[in-house]
Biopython code that builds the backbone (N, CA, C, O; Angstrom):
import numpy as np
from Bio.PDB.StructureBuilder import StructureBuilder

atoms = [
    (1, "UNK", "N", (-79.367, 62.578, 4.622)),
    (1, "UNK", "CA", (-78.273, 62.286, 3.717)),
    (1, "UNK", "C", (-76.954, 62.372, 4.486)),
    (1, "UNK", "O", (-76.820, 63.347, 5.226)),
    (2, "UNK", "N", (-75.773, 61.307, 4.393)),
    (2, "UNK", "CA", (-75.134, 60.995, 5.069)),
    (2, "UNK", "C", (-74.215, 62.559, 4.344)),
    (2, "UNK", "O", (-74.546, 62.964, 3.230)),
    (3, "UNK", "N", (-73.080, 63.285, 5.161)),
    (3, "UNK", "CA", (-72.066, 63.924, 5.046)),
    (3, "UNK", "C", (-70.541, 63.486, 5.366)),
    (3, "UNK", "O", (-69.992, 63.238, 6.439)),
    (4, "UNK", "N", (-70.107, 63.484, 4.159)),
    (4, "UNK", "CA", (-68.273, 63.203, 4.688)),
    (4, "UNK", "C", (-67.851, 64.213, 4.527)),
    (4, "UNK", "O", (-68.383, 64.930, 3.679)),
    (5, "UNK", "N", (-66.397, 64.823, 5.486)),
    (5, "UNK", "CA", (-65.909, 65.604, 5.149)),
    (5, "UNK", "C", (-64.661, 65.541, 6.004)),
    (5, "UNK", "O", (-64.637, 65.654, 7.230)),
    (6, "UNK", "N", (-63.356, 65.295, 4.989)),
    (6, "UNK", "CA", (-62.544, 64.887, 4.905)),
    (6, "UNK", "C", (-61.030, 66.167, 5.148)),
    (6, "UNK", "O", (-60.820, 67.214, 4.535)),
    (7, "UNK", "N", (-60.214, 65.508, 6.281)),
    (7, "UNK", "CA", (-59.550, 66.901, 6.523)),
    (7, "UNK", "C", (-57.674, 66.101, 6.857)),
    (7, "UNK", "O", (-57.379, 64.907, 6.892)),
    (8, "UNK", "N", (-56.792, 67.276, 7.039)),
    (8, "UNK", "CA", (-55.631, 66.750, 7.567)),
    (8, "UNK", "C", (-54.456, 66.112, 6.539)),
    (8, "UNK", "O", (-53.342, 65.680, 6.836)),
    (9, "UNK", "N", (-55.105, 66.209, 5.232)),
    (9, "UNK", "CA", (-53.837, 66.106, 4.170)),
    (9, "UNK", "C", (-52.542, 67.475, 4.205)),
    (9, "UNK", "O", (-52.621, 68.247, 5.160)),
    (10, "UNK", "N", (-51.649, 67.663, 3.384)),
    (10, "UNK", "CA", (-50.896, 68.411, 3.370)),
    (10, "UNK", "C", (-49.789, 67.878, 2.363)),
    (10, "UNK", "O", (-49.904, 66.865, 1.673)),
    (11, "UNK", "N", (-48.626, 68.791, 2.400)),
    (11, "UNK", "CA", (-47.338, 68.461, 2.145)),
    (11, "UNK", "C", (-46.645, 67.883, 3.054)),
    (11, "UNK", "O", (-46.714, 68.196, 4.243)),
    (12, "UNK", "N", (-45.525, 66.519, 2.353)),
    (12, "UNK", "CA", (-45.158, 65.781, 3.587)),
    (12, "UNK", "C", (-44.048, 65.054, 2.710)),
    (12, "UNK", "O", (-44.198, 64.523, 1.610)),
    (13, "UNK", "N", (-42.689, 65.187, 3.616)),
    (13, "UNK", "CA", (-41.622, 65.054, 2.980)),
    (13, "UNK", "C", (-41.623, 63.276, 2.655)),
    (13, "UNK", "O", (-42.296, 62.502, 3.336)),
    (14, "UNK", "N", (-40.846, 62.882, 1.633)),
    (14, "UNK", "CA", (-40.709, 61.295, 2.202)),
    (14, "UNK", "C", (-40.155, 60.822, 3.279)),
    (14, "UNK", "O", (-39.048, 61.108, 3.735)),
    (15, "UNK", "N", (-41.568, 59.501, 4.017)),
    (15, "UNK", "CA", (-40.724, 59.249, 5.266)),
    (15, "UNK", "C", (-41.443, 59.794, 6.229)),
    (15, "UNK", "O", (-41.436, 59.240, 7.328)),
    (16, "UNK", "N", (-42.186, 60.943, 6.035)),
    (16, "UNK", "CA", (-43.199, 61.514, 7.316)),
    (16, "UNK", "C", (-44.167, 60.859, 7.051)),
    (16, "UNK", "O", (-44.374, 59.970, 6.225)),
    (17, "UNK", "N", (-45.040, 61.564, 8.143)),
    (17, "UNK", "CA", (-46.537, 61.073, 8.250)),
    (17, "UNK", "C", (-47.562, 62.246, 8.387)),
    (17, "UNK", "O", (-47.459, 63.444, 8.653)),
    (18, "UNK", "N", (-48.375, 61.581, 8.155)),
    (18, "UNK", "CA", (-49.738, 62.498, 8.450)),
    (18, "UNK", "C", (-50.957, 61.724, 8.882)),
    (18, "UNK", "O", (-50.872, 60.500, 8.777)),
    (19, "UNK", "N", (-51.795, 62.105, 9.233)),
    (19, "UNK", "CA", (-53.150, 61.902, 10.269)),
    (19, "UNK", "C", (-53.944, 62.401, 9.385)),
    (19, "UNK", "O", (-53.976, 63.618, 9.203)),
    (20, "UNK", "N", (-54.750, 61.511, 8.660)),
    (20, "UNK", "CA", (-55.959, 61.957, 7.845)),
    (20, "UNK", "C", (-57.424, 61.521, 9.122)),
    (20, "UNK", "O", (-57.708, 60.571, 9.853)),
    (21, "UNK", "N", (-57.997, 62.844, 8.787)),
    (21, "UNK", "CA", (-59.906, 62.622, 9.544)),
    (21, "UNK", "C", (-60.987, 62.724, 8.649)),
    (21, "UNK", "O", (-60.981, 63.374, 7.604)),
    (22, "UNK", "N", (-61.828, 62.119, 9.058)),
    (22, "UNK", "CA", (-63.305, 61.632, 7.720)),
    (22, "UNK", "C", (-64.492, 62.328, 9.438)),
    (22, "UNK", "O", (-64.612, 61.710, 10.496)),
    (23, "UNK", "N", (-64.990, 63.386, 9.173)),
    (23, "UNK", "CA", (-65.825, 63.535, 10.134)),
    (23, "UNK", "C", (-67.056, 63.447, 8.924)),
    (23, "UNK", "O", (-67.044, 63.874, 7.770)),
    (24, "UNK", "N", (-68.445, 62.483, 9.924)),
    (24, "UNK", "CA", (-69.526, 61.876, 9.360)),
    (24, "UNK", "C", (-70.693, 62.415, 10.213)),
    (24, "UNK", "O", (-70.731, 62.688, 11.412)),
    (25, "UNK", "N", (-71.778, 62.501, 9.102)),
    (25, "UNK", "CA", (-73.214, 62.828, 9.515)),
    (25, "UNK", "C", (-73.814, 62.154, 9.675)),
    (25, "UNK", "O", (-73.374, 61.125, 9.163)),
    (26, "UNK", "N", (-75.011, 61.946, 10.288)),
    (26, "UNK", "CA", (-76.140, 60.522, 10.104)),
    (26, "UNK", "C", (-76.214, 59.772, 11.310)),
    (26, "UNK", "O", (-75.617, 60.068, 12.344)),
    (27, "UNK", "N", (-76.691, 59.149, 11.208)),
    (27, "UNK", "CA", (-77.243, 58.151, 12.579)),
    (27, "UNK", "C", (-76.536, 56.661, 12.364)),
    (27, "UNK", "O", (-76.213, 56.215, 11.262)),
    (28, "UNK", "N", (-76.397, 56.127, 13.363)),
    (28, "UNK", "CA", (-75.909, 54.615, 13.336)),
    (28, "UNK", "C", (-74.827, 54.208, 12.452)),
    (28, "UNK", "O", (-74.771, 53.253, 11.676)),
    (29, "UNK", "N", (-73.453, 55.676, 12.884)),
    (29, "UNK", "CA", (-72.586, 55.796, 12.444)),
    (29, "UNK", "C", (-71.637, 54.238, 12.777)),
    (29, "UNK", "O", (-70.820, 53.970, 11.896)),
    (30, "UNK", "N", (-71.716, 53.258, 13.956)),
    (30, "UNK", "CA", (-71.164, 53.053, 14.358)),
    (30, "UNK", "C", (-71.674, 51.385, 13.499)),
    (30, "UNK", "O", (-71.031, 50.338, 13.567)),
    (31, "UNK", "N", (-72.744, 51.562, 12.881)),
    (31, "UNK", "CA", (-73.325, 50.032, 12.020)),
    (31, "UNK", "C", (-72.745, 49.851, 10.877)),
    (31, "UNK", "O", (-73.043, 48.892, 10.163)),
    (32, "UNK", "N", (-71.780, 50.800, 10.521)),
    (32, "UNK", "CA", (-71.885, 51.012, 9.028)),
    (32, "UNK", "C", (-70.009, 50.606, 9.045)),
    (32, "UNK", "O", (-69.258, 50.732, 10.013)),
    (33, "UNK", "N", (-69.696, 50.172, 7.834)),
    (33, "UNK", "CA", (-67.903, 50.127, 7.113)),
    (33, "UNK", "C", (-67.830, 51.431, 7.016)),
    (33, "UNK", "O", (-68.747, 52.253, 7.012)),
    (34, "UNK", "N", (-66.477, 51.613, 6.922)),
    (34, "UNK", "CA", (-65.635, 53.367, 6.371)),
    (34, "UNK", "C", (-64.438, 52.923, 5.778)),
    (34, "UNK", "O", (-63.477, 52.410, 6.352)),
    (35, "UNK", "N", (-64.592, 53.187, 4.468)),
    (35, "UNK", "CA", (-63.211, 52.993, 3.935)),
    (35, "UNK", "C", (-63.143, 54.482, 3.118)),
    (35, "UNK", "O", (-63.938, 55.328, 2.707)),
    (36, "UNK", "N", (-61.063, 54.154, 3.162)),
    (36, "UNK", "CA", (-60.679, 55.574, 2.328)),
    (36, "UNK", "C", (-59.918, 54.676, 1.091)),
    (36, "UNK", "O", (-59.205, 53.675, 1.006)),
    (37, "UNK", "N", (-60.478, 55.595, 0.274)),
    (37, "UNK", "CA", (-59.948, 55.451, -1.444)),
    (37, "UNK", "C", (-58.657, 56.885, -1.141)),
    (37, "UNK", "O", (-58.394, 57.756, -0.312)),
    (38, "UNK", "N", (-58.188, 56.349, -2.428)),
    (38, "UNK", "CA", (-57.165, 57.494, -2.868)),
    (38, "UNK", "C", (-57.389, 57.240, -4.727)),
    (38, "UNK", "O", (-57.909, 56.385, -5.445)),
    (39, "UNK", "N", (-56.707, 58.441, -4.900)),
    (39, "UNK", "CA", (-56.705, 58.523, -5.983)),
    (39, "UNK", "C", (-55.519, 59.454, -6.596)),
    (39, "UNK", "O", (-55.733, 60.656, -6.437)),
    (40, "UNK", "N", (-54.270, 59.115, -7.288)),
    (40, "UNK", "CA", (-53.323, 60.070, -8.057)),
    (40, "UNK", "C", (-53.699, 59.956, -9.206)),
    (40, "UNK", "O", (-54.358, 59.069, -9.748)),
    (41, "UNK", "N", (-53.193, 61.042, -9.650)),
    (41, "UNK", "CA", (-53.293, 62.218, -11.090)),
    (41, "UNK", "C", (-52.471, 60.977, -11.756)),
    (41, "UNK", "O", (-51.411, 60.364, -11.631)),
    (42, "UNK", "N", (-53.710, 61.011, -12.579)),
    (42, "UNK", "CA", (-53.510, 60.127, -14.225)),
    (42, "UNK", "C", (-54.111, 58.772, -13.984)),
    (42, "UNK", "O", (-54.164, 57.985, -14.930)),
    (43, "UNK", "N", (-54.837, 58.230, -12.109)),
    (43, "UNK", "CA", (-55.021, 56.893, -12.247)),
    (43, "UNK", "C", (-56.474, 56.762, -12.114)),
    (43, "UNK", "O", (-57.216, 57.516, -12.745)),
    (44, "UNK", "N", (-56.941, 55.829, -11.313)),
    (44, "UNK", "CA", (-57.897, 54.802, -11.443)),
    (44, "UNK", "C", (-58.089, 55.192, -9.756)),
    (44, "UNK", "O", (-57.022, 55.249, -9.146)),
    (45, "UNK", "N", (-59.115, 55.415, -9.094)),
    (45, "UNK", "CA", (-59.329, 55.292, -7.737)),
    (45, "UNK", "C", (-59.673, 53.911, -6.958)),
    (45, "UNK", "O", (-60.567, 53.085, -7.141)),
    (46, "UNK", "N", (-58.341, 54.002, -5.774)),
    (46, "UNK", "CA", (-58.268, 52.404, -5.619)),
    (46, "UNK", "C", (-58.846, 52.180, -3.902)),
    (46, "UNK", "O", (-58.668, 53.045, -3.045)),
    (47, "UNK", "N", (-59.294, 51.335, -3.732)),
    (47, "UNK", "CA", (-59.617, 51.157, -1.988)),
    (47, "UNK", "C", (-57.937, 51.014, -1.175)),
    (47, "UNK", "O", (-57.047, 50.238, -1.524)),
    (48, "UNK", "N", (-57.898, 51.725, -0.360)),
    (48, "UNK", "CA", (-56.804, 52.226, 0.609)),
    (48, "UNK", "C", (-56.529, 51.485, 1.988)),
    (48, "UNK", "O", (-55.480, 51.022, 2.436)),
    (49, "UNK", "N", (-58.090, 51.532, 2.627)),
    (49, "UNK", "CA", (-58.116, 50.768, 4.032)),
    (49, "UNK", "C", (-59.375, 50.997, 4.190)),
    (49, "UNK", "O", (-59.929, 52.035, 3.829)),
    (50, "UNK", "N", (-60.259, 49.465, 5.076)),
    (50, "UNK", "CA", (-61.703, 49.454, 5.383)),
    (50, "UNK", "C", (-61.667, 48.863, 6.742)),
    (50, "UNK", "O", (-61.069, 47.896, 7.215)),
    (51, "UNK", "N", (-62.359, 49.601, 7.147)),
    (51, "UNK", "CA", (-62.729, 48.919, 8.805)),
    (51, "UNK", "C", (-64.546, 49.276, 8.904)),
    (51, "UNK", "O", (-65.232, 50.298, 8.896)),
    (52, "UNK", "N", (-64.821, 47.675, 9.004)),
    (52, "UNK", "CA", (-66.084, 47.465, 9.551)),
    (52, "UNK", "C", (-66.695, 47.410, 11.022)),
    (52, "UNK", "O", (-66.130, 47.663, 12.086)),
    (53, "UNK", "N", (-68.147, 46.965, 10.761)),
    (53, "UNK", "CA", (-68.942, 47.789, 12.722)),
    (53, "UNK", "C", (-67.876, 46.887, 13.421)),
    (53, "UNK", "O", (-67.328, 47.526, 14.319)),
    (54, "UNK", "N", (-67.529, 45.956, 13.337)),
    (54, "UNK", "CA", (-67.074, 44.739, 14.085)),
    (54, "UNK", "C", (-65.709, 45.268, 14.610)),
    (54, "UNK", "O", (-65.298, 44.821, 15.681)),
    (55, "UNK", "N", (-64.972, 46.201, 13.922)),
    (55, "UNK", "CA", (-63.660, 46.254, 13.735)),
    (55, "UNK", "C", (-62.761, 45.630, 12.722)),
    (55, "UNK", "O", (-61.704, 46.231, 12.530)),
    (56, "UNK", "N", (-62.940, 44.704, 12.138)),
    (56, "UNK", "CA", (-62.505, 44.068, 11.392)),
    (56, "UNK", "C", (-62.050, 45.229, 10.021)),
    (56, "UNK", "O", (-62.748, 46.025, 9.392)),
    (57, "UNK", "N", (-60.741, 44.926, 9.939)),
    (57, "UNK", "CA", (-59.683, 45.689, 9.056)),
    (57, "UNK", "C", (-58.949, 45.026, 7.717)),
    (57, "UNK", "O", (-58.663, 43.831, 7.653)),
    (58, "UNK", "N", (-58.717, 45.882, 6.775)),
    (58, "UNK", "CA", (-58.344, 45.371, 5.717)),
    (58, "UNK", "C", (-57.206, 46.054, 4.594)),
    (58, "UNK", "O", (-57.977, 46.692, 3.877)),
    (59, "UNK", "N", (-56.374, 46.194, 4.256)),
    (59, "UNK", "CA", (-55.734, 47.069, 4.041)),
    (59, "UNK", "C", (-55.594, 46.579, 2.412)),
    (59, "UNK", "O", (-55.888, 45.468, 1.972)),
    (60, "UNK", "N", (-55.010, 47.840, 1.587)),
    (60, "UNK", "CA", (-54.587, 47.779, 0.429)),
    (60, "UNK", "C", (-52.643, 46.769, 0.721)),
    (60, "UNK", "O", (-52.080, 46.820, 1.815)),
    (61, "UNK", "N", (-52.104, 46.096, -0.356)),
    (61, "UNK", "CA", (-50.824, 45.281, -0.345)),
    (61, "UNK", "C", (-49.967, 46.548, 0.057)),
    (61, "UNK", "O", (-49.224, 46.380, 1.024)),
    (62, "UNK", "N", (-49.964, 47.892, -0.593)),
    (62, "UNK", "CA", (-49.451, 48.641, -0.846)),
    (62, "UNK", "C", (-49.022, 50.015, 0.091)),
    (62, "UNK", "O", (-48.322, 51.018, -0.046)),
    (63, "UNK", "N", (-49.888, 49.408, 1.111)),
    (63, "UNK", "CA", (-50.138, 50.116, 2.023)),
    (63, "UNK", "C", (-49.600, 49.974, 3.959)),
    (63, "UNK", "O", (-49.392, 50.751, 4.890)),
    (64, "UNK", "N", (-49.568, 47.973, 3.629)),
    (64, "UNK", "CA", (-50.026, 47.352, 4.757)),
    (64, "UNK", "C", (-49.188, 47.449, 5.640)),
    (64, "UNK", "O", (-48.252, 46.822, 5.143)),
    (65, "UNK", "N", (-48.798, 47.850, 6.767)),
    (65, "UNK", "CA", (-47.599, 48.009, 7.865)),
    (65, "UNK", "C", (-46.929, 49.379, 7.597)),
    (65, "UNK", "O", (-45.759, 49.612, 7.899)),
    (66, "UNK", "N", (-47.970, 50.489, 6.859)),
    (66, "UNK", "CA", (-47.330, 52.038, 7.209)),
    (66, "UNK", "C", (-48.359, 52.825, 7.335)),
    (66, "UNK", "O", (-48.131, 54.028, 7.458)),
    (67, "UNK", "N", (-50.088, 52.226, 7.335)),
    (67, "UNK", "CA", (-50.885, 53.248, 7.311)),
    (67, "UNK", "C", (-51.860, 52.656, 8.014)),
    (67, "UNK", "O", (-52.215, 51.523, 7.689)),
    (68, "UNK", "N", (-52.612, 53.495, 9.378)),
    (68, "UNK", "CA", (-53.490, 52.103, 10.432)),
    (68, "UNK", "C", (-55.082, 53.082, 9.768)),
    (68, "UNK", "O", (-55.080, 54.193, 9.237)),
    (69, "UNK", "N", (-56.148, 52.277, 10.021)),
    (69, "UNK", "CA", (-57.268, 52.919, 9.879)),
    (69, "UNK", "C", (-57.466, 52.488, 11.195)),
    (69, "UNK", "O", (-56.988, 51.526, 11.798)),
    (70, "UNK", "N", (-58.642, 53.795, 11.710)),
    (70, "UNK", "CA", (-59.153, 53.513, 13.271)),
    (70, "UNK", "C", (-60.324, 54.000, 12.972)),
    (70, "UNK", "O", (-60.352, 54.371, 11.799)),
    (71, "UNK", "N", (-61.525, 54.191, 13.662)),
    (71, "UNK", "CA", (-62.963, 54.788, 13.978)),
    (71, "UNK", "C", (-62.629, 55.058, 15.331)),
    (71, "UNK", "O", (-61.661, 54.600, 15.938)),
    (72, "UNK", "N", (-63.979, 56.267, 16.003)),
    (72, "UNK", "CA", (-64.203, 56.602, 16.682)),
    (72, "UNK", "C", (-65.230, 56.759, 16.620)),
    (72, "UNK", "O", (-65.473, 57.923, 16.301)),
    (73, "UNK", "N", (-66.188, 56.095, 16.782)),
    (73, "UNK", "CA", (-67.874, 55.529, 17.176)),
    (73, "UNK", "C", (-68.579, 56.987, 17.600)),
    (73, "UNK", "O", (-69.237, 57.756, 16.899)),
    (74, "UNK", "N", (-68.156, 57.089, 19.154)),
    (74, "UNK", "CA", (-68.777, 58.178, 19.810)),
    (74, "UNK", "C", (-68.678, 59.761, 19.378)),
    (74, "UNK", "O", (-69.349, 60.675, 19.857)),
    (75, "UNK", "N", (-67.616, 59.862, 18.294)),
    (75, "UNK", "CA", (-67.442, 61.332, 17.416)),
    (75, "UNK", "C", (-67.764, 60.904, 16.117)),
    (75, "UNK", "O", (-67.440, 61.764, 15.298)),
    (76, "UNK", "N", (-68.376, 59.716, 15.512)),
    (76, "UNK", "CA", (-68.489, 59.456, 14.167)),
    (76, "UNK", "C", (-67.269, 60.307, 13.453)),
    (76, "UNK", "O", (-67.322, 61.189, 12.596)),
    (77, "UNK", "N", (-66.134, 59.696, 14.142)),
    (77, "UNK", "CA", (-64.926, 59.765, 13.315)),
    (77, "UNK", "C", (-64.162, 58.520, 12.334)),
    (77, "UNK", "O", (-64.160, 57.363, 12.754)),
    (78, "UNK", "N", (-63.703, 58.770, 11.379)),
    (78, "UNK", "CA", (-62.852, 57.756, 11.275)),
    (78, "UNK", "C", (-61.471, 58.292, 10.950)),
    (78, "UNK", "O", (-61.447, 59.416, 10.447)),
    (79, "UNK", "N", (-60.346, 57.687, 11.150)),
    (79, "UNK", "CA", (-58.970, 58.563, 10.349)),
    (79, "UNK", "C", (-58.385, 57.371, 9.983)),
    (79, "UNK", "O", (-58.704, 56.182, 10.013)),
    (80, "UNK", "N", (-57.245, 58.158, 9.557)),
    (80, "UNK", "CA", (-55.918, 57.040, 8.349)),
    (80, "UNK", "C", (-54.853, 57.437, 9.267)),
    (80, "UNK", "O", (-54.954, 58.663, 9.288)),
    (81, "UNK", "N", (-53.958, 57.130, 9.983)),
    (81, "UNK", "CA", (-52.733, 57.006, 9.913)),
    (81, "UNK", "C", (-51.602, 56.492, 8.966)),
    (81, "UNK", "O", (-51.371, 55.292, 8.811)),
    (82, "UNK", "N", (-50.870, 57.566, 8.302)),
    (82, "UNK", "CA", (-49.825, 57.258, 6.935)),
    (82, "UNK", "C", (-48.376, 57.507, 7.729)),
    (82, "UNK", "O", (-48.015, 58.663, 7.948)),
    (83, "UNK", "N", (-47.749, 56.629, 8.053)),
    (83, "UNK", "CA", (-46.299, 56.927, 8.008)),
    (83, "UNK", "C", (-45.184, 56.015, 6.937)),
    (83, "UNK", "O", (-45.308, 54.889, 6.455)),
    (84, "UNK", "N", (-44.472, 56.667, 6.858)),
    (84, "UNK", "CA", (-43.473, 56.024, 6.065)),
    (84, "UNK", "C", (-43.767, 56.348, 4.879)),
    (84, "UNK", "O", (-43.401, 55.628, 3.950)),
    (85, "UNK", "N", (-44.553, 57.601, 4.639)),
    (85, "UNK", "CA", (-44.774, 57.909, 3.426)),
    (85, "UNK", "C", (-43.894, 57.922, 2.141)),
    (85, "UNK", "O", (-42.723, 58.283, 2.263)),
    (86, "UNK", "N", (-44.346, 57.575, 0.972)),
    (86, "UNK", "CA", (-43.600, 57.392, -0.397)),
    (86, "UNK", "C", (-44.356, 58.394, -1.311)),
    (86, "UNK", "O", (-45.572, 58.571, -1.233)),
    (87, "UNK", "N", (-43.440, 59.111, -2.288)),
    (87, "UNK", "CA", (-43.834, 59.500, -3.465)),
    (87, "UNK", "C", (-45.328, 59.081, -3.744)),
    (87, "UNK", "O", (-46.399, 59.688, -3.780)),
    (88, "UNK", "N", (-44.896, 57.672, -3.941)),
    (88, "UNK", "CA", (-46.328, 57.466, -4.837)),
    (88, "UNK", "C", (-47.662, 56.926, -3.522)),
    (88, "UNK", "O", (-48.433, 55.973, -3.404)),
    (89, "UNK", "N", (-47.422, 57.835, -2.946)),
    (89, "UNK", "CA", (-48.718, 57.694, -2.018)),
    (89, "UNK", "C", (-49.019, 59.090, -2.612)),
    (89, "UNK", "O", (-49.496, 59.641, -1.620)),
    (90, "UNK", "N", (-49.032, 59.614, -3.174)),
    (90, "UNK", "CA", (-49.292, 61.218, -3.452)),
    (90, "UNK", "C", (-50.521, 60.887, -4.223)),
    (90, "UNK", "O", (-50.592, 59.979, -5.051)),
    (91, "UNK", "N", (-51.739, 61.911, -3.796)),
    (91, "UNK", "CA", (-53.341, 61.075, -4.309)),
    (91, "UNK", "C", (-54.083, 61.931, -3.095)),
    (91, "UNK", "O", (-53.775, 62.088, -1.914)),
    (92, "UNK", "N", (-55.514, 62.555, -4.128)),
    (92, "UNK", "CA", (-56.500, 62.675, -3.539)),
    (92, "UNK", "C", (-56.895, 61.765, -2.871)),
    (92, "UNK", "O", (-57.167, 60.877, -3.678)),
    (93, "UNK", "N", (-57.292, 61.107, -0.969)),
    (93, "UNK", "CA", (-57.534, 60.160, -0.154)),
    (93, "UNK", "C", (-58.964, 60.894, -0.279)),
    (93, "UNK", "O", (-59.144, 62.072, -0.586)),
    (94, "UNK", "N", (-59.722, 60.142, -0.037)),
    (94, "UNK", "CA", (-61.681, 60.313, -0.185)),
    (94, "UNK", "C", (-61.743, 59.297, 0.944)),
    (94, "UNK", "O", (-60.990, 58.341, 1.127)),
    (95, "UNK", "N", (-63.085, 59.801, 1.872)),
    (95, "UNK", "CA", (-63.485, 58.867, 2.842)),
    (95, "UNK", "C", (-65.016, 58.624, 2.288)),
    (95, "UNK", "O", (-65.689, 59.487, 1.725)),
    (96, "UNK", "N", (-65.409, 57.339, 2.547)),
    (96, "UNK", "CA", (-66.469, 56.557, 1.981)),
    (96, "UNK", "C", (-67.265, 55.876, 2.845)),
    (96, "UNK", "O", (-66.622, 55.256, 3.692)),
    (97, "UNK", "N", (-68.924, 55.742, 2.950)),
    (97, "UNK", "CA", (-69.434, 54.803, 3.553)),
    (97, "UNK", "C", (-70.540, 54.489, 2.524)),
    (97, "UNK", "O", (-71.478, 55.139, 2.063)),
    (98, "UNK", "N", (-69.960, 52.956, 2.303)),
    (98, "UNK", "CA", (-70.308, 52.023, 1.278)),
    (98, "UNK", "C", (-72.015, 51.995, 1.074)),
    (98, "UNK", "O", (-72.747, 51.983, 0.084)),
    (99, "UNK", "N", (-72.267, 51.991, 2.733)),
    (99, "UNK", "CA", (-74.024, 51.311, 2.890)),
    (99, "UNK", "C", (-74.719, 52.678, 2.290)),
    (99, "UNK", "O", (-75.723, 52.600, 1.582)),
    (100, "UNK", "N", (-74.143, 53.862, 2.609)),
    (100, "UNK", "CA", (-75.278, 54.806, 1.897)),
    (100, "UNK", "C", (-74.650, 55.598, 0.377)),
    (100, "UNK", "O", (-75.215, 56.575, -0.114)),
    (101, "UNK", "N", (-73.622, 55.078, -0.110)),
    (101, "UNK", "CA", (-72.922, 55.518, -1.000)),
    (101, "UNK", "C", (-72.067, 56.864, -1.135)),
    (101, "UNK", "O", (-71.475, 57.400, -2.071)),
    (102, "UNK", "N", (-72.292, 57.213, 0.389)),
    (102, "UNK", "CA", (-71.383, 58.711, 0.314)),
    (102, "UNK", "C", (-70.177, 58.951, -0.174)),
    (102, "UNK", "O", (-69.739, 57.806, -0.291)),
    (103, "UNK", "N", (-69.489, 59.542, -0.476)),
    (103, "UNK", "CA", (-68.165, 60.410, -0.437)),
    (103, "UNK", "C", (-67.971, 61.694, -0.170)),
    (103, "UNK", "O", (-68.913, 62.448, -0.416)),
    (104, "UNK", "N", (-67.192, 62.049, 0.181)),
    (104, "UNK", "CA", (-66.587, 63.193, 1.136)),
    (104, "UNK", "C", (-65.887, 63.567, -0.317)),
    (104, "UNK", "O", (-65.823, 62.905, -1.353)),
    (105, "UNK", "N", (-65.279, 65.174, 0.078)),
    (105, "UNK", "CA", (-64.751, 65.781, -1.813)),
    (105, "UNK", "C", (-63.398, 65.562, -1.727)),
    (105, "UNK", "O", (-62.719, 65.820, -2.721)),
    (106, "UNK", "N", (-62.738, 65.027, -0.480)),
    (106, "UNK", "CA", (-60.998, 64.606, -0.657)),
    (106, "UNK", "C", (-60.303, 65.962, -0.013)),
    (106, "UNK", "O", (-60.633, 67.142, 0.099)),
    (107, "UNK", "N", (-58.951, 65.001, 0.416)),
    (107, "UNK", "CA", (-57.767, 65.951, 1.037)),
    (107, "UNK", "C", (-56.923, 65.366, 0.341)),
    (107, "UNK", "O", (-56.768, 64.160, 0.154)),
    (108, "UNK", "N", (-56.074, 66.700, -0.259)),
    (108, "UNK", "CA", (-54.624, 65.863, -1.072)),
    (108, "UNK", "C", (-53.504, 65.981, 0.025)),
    (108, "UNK", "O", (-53.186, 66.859, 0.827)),
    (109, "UNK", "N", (-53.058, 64.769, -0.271)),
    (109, "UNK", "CA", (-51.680, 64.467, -0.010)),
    (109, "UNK", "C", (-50.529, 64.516, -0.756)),
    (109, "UNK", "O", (-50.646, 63.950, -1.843)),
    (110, "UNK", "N", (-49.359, 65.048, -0.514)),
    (110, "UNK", "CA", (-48.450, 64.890, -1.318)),
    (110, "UNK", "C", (-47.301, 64.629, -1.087)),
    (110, "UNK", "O", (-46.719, 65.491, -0.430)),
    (111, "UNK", "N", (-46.750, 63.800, -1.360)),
    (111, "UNK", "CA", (-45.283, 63.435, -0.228)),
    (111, "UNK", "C", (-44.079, 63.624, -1.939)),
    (111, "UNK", "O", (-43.843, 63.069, -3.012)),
    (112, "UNK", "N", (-43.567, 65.172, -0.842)),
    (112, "UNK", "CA", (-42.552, 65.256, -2.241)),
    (112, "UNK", "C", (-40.925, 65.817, -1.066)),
    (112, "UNK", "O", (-40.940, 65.858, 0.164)),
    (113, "UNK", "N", (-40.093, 66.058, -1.699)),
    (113, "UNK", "CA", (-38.959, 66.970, -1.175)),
    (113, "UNK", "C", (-38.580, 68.129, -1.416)),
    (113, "UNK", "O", (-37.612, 68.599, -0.819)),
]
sb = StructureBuilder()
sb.init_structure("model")
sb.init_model(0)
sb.init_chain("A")
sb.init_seg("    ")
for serial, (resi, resn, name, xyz) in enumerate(atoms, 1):
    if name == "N":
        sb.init_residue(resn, " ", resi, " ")
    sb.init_atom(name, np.array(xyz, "f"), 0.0, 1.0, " ", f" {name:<3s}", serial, name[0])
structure = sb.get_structure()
C-alpha cells in the first residue's frame, strides 16, 4: 500500500514562500503522476499542480507562474514550490497518486499577516 506523507507547510506572510514535500512509499515511484490538491475551510478540494512519469506539467489558472511542481525519482519525492503567496492560497495542500488512489493527511498552509 502506497504511503504519502506530506510535510513543510507553515505560517507565511503575504508574498513569501514555502517549499511543500510529498515523501512516497512503493515501488515504481517514478511510473506513476503526483499531483497536490488543496483544500480551504468552507470549500471544495481542487487539483493544484500534476506532473507525470514523462515530466509533463500542469498547473491550476490560479496558481500558474507562482508555484513550480518538481519530482525527485531517485528519493520518491515530489514538492510544490509556492511563492508569491496570497491569502487565499490558505488550504490544507494533500499530495496524491492518482494510479493507486493514495492521499497523504495534508500540511496547512496559511498565508496571513
Amino acid at each position: 500500500q502506497v504511503q504519502l506523507v506530506e510535510s513543510g507547510g507553515g505560517l507565511v506572510q503575504p508574498g513569501g514562500s514555502l517549499r511543500l514535500s510529498c515523501a512516497t512509499s512503493g515501488s515504481s515511484f517514478s511510473s506513476y503522476t503526483m499531483r497536490w490538491y488543496r483544500q480551504a475551510p468552507g470549500k471544495q478540494r481542487e487539483l493544484v499542480a500534476s506532473i507525470n512519469s514523462g515530466g509533463t506539467i500542469n498547473y491550476a489558472d490560479s496558481v500558474k507562474g507562482r508555484f513550480t511542481i518538481s519530482r525527485d525519482n531517485a528519493r520518491r519525492m515530489v514538492y510544490l514550490e509556492m511563492s508569491s503567496l496570497k491569502s487565499e492560497d490558505t488550504a490544507v495542500y494533500y499530495c496524491n497518486q492518482p494510479a493507486s488512489a493514495a492521499w497523504g493527511k495534508g500540511t496547512l498552509v496559511t498565508v496571513s499577516s
